[in-house]
Each structure stands twice: as C-alpha cells, then as structure tokens.
MARBA-3410 file (N, C-alpha, C, O; in Angstrom, 1 decimal):
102
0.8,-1.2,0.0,0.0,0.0,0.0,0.9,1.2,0.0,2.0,1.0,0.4 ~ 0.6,2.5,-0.3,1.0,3.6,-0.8,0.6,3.9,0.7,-0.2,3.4,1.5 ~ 1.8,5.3,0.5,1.8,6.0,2.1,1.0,6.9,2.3,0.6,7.2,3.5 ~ 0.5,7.4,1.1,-0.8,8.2,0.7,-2.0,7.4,0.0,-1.6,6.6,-0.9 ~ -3.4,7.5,0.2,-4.0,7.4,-0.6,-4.2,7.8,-2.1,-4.4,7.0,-3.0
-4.0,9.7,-1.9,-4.0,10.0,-3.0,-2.6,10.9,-2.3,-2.4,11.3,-1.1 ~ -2.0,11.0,-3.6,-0.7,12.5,-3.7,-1.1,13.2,-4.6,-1.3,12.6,-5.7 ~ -1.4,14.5,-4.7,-1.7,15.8,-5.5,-0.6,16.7,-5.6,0.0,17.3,-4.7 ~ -0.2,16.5,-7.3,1.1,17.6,-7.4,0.4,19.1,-8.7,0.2,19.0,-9.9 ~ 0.3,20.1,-7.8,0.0,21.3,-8.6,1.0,21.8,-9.2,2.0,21.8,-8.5
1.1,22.3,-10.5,2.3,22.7,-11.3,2.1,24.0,-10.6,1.0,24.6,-10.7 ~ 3.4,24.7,-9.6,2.9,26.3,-9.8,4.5,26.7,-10.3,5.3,27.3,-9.7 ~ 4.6,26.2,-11.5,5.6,27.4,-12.3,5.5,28.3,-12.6,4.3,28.5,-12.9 ~ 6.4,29.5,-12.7,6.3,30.7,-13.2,7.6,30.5,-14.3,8.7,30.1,-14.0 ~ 7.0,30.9,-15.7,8.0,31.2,-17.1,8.3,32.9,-16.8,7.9,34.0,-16.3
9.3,32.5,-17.4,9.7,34.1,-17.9,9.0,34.8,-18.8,7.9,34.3,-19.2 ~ 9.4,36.0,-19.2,8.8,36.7,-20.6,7.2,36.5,-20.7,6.6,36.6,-21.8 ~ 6.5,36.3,-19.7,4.6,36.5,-19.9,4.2,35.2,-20.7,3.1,35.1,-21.1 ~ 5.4,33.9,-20.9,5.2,32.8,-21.4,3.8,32.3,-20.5,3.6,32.5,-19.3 ~ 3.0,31.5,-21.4,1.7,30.8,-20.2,2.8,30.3,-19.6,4.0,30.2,-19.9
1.7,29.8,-18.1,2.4,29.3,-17.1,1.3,29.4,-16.2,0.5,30.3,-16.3 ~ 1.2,28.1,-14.9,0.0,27.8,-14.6,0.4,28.9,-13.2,-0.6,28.9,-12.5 ~ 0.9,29.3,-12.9,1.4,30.6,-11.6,0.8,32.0,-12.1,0.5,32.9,-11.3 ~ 0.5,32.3,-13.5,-0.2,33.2,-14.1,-1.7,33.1,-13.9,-2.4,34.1,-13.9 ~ -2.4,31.5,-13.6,-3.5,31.6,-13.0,-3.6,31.4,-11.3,-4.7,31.0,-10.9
-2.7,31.7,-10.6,-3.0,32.0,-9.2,-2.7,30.4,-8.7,-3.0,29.9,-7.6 ~ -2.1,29.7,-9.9,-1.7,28.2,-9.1,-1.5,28.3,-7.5,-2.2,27.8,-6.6 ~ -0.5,28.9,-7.2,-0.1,28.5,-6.0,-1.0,29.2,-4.9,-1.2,28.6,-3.8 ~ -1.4,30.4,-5.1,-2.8,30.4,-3.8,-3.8,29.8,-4.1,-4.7,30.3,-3.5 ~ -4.2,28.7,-5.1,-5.0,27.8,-5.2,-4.6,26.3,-4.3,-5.3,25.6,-3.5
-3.4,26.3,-4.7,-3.0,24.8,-3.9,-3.0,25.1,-2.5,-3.4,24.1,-1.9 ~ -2.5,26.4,-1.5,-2.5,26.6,-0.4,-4.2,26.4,-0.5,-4.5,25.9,0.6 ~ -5.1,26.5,-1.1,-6.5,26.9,-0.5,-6.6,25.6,-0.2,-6.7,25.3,1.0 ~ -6.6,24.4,-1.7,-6.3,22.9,-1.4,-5.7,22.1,0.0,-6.2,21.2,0.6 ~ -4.4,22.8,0.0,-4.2,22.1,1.0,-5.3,22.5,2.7,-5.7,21.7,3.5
-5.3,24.0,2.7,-5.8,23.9,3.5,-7.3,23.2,4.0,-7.6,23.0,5.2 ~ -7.9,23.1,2.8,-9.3,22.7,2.9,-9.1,20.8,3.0,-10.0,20.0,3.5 ~ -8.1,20.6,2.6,-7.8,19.0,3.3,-7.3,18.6,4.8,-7.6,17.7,5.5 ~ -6.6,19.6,5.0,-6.6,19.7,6.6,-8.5,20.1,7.3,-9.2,19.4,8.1 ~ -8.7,21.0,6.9,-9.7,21.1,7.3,-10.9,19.9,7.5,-11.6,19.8,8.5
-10.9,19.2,6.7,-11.6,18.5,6.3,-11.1,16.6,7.4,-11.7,15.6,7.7 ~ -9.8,17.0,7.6,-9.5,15.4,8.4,-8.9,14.8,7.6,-8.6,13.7,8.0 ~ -8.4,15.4,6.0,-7.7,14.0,5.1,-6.3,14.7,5.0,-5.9,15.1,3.9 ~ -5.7,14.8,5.8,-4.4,15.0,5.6,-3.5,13.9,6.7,-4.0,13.7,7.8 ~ -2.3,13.4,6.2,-1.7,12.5,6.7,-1.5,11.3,6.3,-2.2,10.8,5.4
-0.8,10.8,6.7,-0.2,8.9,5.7,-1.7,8.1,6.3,-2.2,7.8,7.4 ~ -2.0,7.8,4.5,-2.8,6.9,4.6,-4.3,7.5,3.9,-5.4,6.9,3.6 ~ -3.9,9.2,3.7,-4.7,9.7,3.3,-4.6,10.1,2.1,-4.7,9.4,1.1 ~ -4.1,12.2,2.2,-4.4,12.7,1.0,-3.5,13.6,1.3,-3.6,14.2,2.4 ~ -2.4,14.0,0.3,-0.9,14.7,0.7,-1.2,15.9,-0.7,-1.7,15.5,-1.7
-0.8,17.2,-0.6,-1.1,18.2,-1.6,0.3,18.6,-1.4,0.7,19.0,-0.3 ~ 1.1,18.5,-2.6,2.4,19.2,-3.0,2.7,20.0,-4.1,2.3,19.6,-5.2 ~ 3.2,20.9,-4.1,4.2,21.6,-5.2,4.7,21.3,-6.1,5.8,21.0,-5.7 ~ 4.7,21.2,-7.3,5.6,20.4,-8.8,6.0,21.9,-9.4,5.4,23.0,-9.5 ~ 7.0,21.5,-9.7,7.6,22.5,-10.7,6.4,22.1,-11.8,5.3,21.6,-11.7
7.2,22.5,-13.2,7.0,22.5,-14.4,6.1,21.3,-14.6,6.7,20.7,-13.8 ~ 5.5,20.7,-15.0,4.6,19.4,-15.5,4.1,19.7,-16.9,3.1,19.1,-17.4 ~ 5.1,20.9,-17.4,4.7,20.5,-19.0,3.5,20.2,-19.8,3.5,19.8,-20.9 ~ 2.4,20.6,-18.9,1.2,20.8,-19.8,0.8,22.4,-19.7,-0.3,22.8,-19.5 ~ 1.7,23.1,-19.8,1.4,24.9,-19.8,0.2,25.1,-20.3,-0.6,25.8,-19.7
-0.3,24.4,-21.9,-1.0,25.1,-22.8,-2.4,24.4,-21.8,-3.5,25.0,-22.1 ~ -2.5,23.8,-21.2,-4.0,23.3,-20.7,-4.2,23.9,-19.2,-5.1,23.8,-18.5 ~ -2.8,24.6,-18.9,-3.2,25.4,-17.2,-4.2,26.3,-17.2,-4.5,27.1,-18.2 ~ -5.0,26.2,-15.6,-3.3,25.7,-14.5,-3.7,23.9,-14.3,-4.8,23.4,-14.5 ~ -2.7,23.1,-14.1,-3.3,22.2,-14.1,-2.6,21.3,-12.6,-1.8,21.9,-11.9
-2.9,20.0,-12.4,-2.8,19.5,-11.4,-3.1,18.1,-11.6,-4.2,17.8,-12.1 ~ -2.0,17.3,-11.3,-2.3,15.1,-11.3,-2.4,15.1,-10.0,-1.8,15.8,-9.1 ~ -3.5,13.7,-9.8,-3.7,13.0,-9.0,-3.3,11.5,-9.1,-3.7,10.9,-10.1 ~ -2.5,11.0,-8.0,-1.9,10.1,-8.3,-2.6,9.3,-6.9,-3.3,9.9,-6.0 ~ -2.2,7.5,-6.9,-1.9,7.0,-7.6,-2.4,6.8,-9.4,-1.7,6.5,-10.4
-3.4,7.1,-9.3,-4.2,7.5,-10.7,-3.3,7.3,-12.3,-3.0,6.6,-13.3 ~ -3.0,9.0,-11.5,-2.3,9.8,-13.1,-3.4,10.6,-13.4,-3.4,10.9,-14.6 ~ -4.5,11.1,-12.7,-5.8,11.6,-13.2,-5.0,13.2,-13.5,-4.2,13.6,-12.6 ~ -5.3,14.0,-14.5,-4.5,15.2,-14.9,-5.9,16.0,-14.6,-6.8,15.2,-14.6 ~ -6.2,17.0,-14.5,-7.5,17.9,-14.0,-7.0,19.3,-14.3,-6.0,19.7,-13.6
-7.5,20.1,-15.1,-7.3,21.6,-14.9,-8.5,22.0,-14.4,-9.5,21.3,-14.4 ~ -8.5,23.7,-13.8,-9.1,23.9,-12.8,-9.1,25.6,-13.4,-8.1,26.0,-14.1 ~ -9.9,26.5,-13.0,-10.0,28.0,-12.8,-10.1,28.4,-11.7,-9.4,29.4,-11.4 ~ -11.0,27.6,-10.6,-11.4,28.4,-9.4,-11.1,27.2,-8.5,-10.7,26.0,-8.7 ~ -11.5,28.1,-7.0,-11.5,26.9,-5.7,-13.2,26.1,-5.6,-13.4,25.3,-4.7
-14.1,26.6,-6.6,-15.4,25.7,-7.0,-14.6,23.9,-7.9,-15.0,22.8,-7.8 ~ -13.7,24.4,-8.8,-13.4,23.4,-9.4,-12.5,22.6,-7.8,-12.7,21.4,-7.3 ~ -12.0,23.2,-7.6,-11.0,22.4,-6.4,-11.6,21.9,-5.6,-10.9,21.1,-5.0 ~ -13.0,22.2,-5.1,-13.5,21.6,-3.8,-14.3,20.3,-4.8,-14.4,19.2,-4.3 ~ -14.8,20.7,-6.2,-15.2,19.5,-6.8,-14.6,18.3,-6.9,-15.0,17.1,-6.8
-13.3,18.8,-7.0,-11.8,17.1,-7.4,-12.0,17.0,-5.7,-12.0,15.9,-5.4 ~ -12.2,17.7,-4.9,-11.8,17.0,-3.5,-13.1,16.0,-3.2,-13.1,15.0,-2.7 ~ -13.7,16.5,-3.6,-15.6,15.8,-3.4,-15.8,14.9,-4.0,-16.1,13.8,-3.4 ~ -15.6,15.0,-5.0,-15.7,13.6,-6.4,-14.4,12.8,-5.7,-14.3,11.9,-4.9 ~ -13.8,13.5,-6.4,-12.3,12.1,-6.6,-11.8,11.8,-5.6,-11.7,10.6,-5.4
-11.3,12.9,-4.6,-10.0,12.1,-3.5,-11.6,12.0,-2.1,-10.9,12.1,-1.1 ~ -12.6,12.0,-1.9,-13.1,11.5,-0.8,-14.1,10.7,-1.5,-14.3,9.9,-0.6 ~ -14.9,10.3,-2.6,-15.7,9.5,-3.1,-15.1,8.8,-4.1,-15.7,7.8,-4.6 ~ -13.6,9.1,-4.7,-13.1,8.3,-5.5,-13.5,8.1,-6.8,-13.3,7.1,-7.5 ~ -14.3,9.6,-7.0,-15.0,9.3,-9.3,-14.2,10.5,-9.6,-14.2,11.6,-9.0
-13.5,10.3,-10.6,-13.1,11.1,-11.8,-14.1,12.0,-12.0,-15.3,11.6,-12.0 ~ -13.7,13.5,-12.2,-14.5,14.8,-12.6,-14.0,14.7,-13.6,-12.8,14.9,-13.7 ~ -14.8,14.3,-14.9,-14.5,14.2,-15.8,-14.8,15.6,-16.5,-14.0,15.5,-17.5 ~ -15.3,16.5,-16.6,-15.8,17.8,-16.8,-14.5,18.8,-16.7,-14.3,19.7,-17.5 ~ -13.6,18.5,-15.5,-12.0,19.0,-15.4,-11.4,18.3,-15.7,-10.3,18.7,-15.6
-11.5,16.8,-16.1,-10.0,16.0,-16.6,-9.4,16.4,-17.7,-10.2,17.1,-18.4 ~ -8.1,16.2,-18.1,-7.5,16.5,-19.2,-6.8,15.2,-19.9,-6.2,15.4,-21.0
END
C-alpha cells in the first residue's frame, strides 16, 4: 500500500517573458487553498491525502493544471469551486471529474 491514498502535485511554475504558465493563474494560492481545505476537512496524513508543489509538468498550454496520483488523473481547474469539486468527487468519493479531466 501507498503512504498516501492519494498525492496531489500542482504545477505552480512561473515562465519568464509573460510565457503561459500555470502561476499566471494563481496556481499557488489555489493549492495553499487545497491544501488547507484538506486539513480542514480530516484528510491530511499517511494513509490519506498529501497536496504538493511540482515544478514544471509541461502541460502549460491546458493550465493551471494538477495530477492526482496514484491514478495519473491530470485535472485543470480555474477556481476553488473546481478544487472543492476534485476533493468531493475524486480524492473523498473516488470518481473522476470528468468535466476538469484533461
């Protein structure tokens, strides 16, 4: 068994020169909202649901985006309505939002 249930890695890169880049949509005060709303919620810790940082993940043109693993499930997102949806659906009921998958 995995140490996590699920692990969530949010790309919050920043490109140079106004290149897309998923930190141009507020990646990273999105993933603090994430993580906080997993704490809040009771799923944070081994055995649960772990929210991390990724550099670069090379899907720029479809940011901001974010994998859920063990999966691989890839999800882009605009708001913290989409983010509480992947927490609701996927990582505590376990169905694919297919509506944000990529």
């Amino acid at each position: 068994m995995s140490y996590y249930q699920y692990h969530v890695f949010f790309c919050t890169n920043q490109r140079d020169a106004g290149e897309q880049c998923c930190e141009q949509c507020n990646a990273t005060e999105i993933r603090g909202y994430a993580k906080a709303r997993i704490k809040e919620l009771g799923l944070s810790g081994q055995g649960k649901v772990r929210i991390n940082t990724a550099g670069c993940l090379d899907r720029c043109e479809q940011g901001p985006v974010l994998v859920v693993y063990p999966e691989g499930t890839w999800y882009s997102y605009l708001d913290r309505e989409d983010i509480d949806e992947i927490i609701n659906e996927h990582l505590i009921n376990g169905r694919v939002v297919e509506r944000l998958k990529i």
